[in-house]
C-alpha positions in Angstrom: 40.4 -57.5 -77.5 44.1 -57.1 -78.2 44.1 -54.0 -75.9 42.6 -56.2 -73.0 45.2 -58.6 -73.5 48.0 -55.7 -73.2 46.7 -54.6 -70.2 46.3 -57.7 -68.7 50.2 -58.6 -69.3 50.9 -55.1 -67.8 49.3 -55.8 -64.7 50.9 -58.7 -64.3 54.3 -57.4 -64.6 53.0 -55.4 -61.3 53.8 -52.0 -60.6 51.5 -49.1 -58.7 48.7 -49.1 -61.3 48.5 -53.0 -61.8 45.0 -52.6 -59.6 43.2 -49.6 -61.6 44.8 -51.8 -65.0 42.8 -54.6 -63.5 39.7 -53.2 -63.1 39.6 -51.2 -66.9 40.5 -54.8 -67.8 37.2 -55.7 -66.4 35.4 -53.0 -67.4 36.1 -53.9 -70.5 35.1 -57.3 -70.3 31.8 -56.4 -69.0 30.6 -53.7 -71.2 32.8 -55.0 -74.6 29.0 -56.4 -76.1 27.2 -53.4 -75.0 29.5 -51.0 -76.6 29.5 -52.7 -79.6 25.9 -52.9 -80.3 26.3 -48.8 -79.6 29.1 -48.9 -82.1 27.5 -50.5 -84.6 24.2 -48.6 -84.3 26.4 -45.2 -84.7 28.5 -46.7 -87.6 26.0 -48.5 -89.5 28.5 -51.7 -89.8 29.6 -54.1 -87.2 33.4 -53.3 -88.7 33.6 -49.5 -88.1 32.0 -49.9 -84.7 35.1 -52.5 -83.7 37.2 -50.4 -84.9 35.6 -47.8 -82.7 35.2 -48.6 -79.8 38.9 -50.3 -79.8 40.1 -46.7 -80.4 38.3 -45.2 -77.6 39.0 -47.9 -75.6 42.5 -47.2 -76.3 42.4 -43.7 -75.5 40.2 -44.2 -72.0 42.7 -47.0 -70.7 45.7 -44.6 -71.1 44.0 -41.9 -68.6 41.5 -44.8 -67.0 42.8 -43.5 -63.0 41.6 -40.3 -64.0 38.2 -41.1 -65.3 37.3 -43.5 -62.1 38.6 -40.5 -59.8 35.9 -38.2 -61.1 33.5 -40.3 -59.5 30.8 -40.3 -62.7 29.7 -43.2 -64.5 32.2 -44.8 -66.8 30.3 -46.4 -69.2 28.4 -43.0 -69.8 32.3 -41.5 -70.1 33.2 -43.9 -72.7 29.5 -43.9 -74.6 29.9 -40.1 -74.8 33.7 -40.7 -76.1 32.5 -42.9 -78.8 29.5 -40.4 -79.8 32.0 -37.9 -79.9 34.7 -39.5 -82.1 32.6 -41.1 -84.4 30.9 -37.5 -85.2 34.6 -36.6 -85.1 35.5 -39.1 -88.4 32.4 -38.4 -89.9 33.2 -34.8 -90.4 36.5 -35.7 -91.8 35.5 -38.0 -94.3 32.4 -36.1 -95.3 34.7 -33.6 -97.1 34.5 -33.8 -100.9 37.6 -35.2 -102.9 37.6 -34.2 -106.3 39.1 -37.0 -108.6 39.5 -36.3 -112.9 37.8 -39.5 -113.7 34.9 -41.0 -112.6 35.6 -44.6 -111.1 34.2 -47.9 -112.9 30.6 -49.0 -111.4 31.7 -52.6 -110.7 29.8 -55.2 -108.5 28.7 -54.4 -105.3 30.7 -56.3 -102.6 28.6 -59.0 -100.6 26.6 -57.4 -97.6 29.1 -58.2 -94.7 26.1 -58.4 -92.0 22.9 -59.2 -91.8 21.3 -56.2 -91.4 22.9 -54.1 -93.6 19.5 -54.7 -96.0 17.3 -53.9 -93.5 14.8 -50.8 -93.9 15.1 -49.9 -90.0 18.9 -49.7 -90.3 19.4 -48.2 -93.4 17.1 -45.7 -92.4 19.0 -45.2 -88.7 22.2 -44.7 -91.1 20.7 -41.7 -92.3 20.0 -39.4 -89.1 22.4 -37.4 -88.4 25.1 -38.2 -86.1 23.2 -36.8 -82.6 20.2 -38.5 -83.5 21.5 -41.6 -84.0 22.8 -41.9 -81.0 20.1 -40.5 -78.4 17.9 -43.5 -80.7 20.6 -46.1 -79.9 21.0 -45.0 -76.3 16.8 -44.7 -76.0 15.6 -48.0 -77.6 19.1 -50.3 -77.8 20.5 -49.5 -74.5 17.4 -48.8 -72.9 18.6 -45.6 -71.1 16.2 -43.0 -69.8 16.3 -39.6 -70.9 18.2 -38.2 -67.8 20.8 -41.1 -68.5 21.5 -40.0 -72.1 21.7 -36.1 -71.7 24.8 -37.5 -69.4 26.1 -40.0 -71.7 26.4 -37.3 -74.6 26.6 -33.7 -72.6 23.6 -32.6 -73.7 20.4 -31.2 -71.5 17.4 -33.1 -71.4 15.7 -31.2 -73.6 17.8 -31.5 -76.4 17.2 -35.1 -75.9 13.5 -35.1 -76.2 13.7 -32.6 -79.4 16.5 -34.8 -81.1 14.2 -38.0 -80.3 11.2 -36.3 -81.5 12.8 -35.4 -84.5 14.5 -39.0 -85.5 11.2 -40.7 -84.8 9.7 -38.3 -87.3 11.9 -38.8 -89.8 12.4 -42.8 -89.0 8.4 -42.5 -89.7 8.6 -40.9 -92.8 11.7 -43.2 -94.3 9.6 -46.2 -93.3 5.6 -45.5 -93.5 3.1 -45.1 -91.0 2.9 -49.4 -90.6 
């Protein structure tokens, strides 16, 4: 939200881009809930997906006139962003770092949402990053397959075979109920 409030005071000091600041402004107004339910289905944890989406956000609204000139959906420019950095961190923190000693098993911190204890999510945190998100565009967003080869680059096959494969392996992790 910070960022919104930024760009809002930078359009009103005026100036030739005070219009296309104005109207990322209200992009991200209108899609802010939608883009968090995507973040938090691709991060696992309502915290990470804030802290997503604010950095793409932050990286679309400094090249915003250029992303509205190529005509394409920006929503599906900014979904495919966050897909892409999130895989992006992933990699980065999945490397190993050796440490000498093993750290103390202390309590477990409190659950910070709601559904971090559900089967359904714990078990979406566990596809891999692709198939996460063509499952989070498919049954959260509602997107059709055509919608979501567009969102993440990807044909539409590779949608259908990465959707095939997470609904196998969401089957598995949960039963046949």
């Amino acid at each position: 939200m910070t960022a919104v409030l930024q760009l809002e005071s930078a359009a009103e000091r005026g100036g030739g881009r005070a219009e296309a600041v104005g109207d990322f402004a209200e992009f991200v107004r209108m899609s802010m809930p939608g883009l968090l339910r995507y973040g938090h289905a691709l991060t696992g944890n309502p915290h990470d997906a804030a802290d997503l989406v604010q950095s793409v956000l932050e990286k679309v609204g400094s090249r915003w006139m250029s992303v509205q000139g190529k005509g394409d959906d920006p929503l599906a420019y900014v979904r495919r962003a966050m897909a892409n950095t999130h895989i992006s961190i992933w990699r980065r923190r999945r490397r190993e770092s050796l440490v000498a000693d093993l750290p103390d098993s202390g309590a477990v911190a409190p659950e910070l949402s709601r559904l971090e204890n559900e089967p359904l999510w714990q078990a979406l945190r566990e596809l891999p990053p692709r198939q996460r998100a063509v499952i989070v565009l498919r049954y959260y967003e509602n997107l059709s397959e055509a919608e979501i080869a567009n969102a993440l680059g990807i044909s539409c096959g590779t949608v259908k075979s990465q959707s095939s494969k997470a609904m196998a392996s969401l089957r598995t992790r949960l039963g046949k109920d």
